[in-house]
Each structure stands twice: as structure tokens, then as C-alpha cells.
TITOR-722712 format. One record per residue (C-alpha): residue in three letters; z, x negated, y. Coordinates in steps of 0.02 Angstrom, whole numbers, plus 32768, in hexadecimal, padded with zeros to 4 digits. Layout:
N
AlaZXY...
//
This chain:
367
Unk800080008000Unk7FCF7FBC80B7Unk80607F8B8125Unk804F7FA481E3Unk807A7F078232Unk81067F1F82D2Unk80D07EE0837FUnk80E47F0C841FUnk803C7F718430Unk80A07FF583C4Unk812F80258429Unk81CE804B83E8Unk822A80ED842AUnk82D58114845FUnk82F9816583B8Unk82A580ED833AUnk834D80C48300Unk838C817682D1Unk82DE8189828EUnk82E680DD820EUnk8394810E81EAUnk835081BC81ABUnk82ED81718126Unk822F818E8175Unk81BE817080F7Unk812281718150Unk80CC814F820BUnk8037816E8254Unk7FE78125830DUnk7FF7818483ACUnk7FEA815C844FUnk7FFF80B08423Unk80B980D883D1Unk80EC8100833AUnk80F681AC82F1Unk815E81DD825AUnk80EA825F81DDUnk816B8264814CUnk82188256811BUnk8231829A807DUnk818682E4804AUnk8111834C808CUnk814883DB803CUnk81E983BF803DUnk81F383988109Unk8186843A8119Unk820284BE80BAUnk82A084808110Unk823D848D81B5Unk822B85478198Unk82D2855E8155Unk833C84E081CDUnk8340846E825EUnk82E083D58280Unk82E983448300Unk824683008322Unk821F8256836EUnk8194828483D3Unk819381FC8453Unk80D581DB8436Unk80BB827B84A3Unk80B981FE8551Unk80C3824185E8Unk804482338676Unk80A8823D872FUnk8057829287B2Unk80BF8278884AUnk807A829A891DUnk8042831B897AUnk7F91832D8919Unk7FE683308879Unk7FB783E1883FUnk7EF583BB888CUnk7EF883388823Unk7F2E83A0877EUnk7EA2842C87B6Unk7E3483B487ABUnk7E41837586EEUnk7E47843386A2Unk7DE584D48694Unk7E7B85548697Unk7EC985868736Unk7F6385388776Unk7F618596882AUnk7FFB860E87CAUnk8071858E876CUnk8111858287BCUnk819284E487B2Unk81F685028708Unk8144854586A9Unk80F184E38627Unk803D850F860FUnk7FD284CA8569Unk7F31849785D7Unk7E8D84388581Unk7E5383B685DBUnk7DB4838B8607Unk7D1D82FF8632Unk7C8D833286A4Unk7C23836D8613Unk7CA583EC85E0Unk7CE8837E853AUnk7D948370850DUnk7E0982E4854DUnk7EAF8326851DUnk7F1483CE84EEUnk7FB183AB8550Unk802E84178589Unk804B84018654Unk810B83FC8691Unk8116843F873EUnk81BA84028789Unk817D8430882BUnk80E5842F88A1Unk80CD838F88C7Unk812283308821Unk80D083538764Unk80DC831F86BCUnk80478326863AUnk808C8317858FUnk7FDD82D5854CUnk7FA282D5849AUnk7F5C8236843FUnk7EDE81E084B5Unk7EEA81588552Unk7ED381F985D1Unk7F528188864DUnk7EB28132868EUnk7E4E81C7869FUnk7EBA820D8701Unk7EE0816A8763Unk7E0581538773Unk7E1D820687B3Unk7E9D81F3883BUnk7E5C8151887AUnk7D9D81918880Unk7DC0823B88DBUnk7E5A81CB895BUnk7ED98247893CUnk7F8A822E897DUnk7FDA822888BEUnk803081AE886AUnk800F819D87BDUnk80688146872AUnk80BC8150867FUnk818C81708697Unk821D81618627Unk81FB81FC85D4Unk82128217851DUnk821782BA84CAUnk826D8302843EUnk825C839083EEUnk82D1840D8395Unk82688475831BUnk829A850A8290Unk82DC85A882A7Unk83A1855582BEUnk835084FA8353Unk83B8856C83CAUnk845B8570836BUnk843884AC8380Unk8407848B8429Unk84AD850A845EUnk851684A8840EUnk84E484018469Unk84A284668528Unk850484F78527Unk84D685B384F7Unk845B85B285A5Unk83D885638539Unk83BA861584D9Unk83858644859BUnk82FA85D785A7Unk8249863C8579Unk81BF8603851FUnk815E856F8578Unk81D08573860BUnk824C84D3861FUnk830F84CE865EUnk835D843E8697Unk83F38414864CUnk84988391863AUnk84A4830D85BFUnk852882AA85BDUnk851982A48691Unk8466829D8687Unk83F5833786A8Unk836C834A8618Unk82D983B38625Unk82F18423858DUnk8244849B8566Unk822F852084E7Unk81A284D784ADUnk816884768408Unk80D3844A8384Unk80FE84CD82FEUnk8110858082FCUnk81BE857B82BFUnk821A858B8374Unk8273850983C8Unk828C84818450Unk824383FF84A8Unk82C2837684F8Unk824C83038582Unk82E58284856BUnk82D082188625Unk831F8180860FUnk82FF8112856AUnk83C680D48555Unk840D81868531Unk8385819884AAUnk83FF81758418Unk849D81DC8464Unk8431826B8453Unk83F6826183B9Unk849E822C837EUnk84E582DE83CFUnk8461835B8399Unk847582EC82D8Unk8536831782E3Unk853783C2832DUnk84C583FC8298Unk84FC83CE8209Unk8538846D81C4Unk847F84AD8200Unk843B8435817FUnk83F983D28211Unk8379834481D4Unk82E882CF8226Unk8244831D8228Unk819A83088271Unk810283728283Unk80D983B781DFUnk802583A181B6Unk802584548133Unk809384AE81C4Unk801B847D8254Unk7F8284AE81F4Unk7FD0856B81AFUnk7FF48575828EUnk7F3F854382B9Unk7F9484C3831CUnk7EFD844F834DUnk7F1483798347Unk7EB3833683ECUnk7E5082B48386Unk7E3882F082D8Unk7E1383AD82F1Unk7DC4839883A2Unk7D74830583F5Unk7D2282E384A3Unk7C8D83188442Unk7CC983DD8449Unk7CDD844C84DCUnk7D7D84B984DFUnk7D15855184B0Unk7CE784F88422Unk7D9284D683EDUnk7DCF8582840BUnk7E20857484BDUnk7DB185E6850CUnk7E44864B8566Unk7E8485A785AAUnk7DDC85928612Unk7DD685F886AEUnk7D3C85A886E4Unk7D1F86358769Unk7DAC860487D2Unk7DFC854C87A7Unk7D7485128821Unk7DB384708836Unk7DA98442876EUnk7D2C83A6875DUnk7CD483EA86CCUnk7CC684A38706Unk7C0884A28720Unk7BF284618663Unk7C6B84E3862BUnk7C1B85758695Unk7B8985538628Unk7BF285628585Unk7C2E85EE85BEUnk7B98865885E5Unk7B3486168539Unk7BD3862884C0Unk7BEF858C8449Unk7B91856F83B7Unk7C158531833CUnk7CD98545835FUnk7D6D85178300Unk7D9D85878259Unk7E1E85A681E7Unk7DFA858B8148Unk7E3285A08074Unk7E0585188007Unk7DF385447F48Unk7E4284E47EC8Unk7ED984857EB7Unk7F2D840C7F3BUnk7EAF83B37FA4Unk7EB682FF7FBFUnk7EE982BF8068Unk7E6782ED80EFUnk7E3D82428153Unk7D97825A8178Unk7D3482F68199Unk7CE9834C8109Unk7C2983A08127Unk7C29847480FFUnk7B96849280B3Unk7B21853D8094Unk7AB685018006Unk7A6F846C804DUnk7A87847880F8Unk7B29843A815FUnk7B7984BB81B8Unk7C22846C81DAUnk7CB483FE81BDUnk7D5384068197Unk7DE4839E820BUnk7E8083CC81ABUnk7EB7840A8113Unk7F55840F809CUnk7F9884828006Unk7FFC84F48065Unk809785347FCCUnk80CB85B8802FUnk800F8608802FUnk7FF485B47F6FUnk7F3D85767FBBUnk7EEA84E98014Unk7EF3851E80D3Unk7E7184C28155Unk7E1C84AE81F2Unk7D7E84968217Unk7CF784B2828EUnk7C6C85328252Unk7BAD8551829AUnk7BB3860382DDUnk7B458634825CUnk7BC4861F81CAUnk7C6086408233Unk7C7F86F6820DUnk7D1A871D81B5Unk7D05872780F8Unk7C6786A880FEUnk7C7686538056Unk7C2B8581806BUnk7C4684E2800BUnk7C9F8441803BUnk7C7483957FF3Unk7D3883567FE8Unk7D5C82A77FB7Unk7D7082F27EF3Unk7CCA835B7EEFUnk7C9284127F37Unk7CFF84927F58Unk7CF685447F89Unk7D1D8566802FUnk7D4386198082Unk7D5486318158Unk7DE5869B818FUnk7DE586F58206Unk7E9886C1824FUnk7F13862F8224Unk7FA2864B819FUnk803A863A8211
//
């Protein structure tokens, strides 16, 4: 088995401690940090998710700063859906965009107030995009990568949890809106927010030397909530339809491709860069889009590559992500599907690394 070899081009996070101490079994690359994928197994991580509590290490989800008076020009500018309404304390899951209308990122923008942001970006170097940006238009912003690293509380305990450690006001705070609160004399944005569908927290932890106090409190404060480490669950996130910036999506596929439509308000986020590409989408409709799928047979191997969806001969596909889901007893995907095999009951084949395979679109995702 291939080792990765330590340096400091992967970044270590505040809570890599609590995270070797919790027996991680396996990493992958993110942002140029290190992301745990397993701890037990799989499986394993994936049923107590549903059941539990988890504390994630998700550190790799860097910040972007947007600090000045232009700040929220400056956000305008990178995405298609309209910001003119977002009020400090919202969190809003924006794609972002080049000038051609392809997909740089999937964050989800902080607004902590008018003229100071945070852009929790997926897995790409968007930082200099957004620096090229700033510099190229002169706007009177300030842009950088802070102290931020955030941690997130996920399972259906999350709020028995996070009360026990922030006080009973944390039940207050409503989906995708943020509350800031104490720490141990430190105020902690704290966002109901999170990559599954299981409910929970995000902690944007400000301020790398408290990293291990925290995880130390929420570890302690759970333990009769069978509190463990956890990551994002690769069978959990497909069941959701929770899309990975870089394996289900590149810059290669417009949001309306990727099903984020109803994130593009093209007619009135004037200001987006990419806005005349995407009134174009918009008007002709997309010609493939992302797809749930079932995969017949037994377990699938692990997808690291894309596999082609064929009709007979011809390609009319691929699928990004797939995993035996036990909980649905069948292999659950994504995958992005030519319009004219996208309809709901369409029944393809998939050259997987072990041979063809049936493969049937849904019309929604599992979870």
C-alpha cells in the first residue's frame, strides 16, 4: 500500500492530533491539507453517522477573506445567484463561476457583515481567482486566507452535543444561518450547516491554538452520546446527492449542468462575471446534467475515475461517484446523463472497472 509522504505542502490542522489519536485509517488531499475519509470502515463510519454524533476535521474547507468597502461587489462578481438579499448571520450555498459560465467552486458564503465575508470554498486554488479578480477590476477589498478552521458536528445528537458545550441557544440557530458564540472567552462562529443530510453544526474555529480544547470538550461532553471521529461519508454523501467540486463537477460543467439551476438568477445578479455565458444556458436548457443513479449487482469497486454510460454503443454518460449504499441494499451513484437518456426509469450500461453493469436513472436521490 502507498504511503503519503509528510511535508509542509500538506498542512497540518488544529485538530490533527485528536484526529491521529482517533485511529484514522485513511486520508485523502484537499486544499492542499489533509482530509480524513475513514476511521473505522466505510460502513461502519456511515451507520453510526445516522445513528450518533460525529466530529469532523474539516479544516481543508479554507476560507477566502473578503474584507473593504467593495467586498460584497467583489462576491457578485464570482457567482450567478443573487446576493442583493443575504443579510449578516446568512449562509448562502452559491456556485462559482469563470467567464464562460464553468464551475470554479461550490462554496458556501459567510456574511458577517457588509463589508467583511468568508467563502468556505471547496477543493480548488479559487484564493487567486478571486485575488486576479480584485486586483483587475481595483476594488477597495482586501483579500486573504485567515485563521479559520472549521469543524463540524454531524448526526442527529449534533444538538444534544453542541448544547452541552454552547449552551441550549444553539437549538435557536436556523438552517444556514450562523450565531456567534463563547468558547472558552473566545467568540466562535457556530452555523447550522454541514456536508450530510443528517443535521448538525459547523464550528469556523478562528484562531489555530484553541483547536485541540475544542475538540477535547465536544470529545468529553459526548461520551454518553456515543460521540466518535468522523468524516464525510462517501455512501452518505452520494444517498444526499451531495455533489464533490472536482469529481462530480469540473470547470468543464456549467451549474445548470450540475443541477444548480435555482442557484442562478442570471436575470438580476448583473454584476456576476459569467452571466452572459449563463444567460445563454439558460435560454437553450443543458444538454446533459447530473443524475442519480442504481447500479446492479453486488458492491462496486471504488470509483476513481469516471466510468462511460453507454446505450448500445454509443456514450451517453459517466458516472462520478458510486458506493453500495446497506441501508438501500444497492449500488447508489452519480453521474451526468445526455438529455436524451436522462428521464427517470431510463435503463443504460456502465463499463465499471469489473465489467458491464446495468444501470437505471432515478428520478430523485435516496436521502
Amino acid at each position: 500500500m502507498a504511503l503519503i509522504s509528510p511535508s509542509r505542502r500538506l498542512r497540518r490542522t488544529p485538530f490533527s492530533d485528536g484526529v491521529e489519536a482517533a485511529g484514522v485509517k485513511a486520508f485523502t488531499v484537499y486544499n492542499h491539507m489533509l482530509l480524513p475519509t475513514m476511521f473505522r470502515s466505510v460502513e461502519e463510519d456511515y451507520h453510526h453517522l445516522k445513528e450518533a454524533v460525529q466530529v469532523w476535521d474539516v479544516s481543508c474547507e479554507r476560507q477566502v477573506e473578503l474584507r473593504g468597502p467593495d467586498a460584497a461587489r467583489l462576491v457578485q462578481l464570482l457567482t450567478p445567484r443573487d446576493l442583493r438579499s443575504m443579510l449578516p448571520g446568512q449562509c448562502y450555498y452559491i456556485p462559482i463561476v469563470d467567464e464562460t459560465g464553468g464551475m470554479l467552486n461550490d462554496p458556501v458564503a459567510v456574511k458577517l457583515a457588509e463589508d467583511r465575508w468568508w467563502i468556505s470554498i471547496a477543493d480548488s486554488d479559487l484564493l487567486y481567482w478571486i485575488k486576479g479578480l480584485a486586483y483587475g477590476y481595483r476594488l477597495d477589498v482586501l483579500v486573504d486566507e485567515p485563521d479559520v478552521s472549521p469543524l463540524a458536528i454531524q448526526g442527529p445528537k449534533s444538538d444534544d452535543l453542541m448544547a452541552r458545550v454552547f449552551g441550549d441557544q444553539v437549538r435557536d440557530i436556523r438552517f444556514f444561518r450562523f450565531m456567534p458564540l463563547d468558547f472558552q472567552g473566545r467568540t466562535l462562529v457556530v452555523a447550522r450547516s454541514g456536508y450530510s443530510k443528517q443535521g448538525g453544526f459547523e464550528i469556523y474555529v478562528e484562531g489555530s491554538d484553541i483547536g485541540m480544547d475544542l475538540w477535547n470538550a465536544l470529545m468529553e461532553a459526548g461520551r454518553d452520546l456515543d460521540v466518535h471521529a468522523g468524516c464525510p461519508n462517501l455512501i452518505e454523501r452520494i444517498e444526499s446527492g451531495l455533489l464533490s467540486y472536482g469529481n462530480d463537477m469540473t470547470d468543464d460543467n456549467t451549474p445548470h449542468e450540475c443541477g444548480l439551476g435555482k442557484f442562478c438568477n442570471t436575470q438580476t445578479a448583473i454584476g456576476c462575471i459569467g452571466r452572459d455565458a449563463l444567460l445563454r444556458v439558460a435560454s437553450e436548457g443543458p444538454v446533459k446534467q447530473i443524475r442519480a443513479l442504481e447500479i446492479g449487482g453486488g458492491p462496486v469497486p471504488g470509483c476513481d475515475r469516471w466510468w462511460p454510460i453507454k446505450a448500445g454503443s454509443k456514450t451517453v454518460g459517466r458516472v462520478s461517484s458510486a458506493a453500495w449504499s446497506p441501508d438501500f441494499n444497492t449500488n447508489v451513484a452519480i453521474g451526468m446523463v445526455r438529455m436524451t437518456h436522462w428521464d427517470a426509469g431510463t435503463e443504460l450500461i456502465v463499463e465499471a472497472p469489473d465489467g458491464l453493469r446495468p444501470v437505471t436513472v432515478h428520478e430523485t436521490f435516496w436521502n
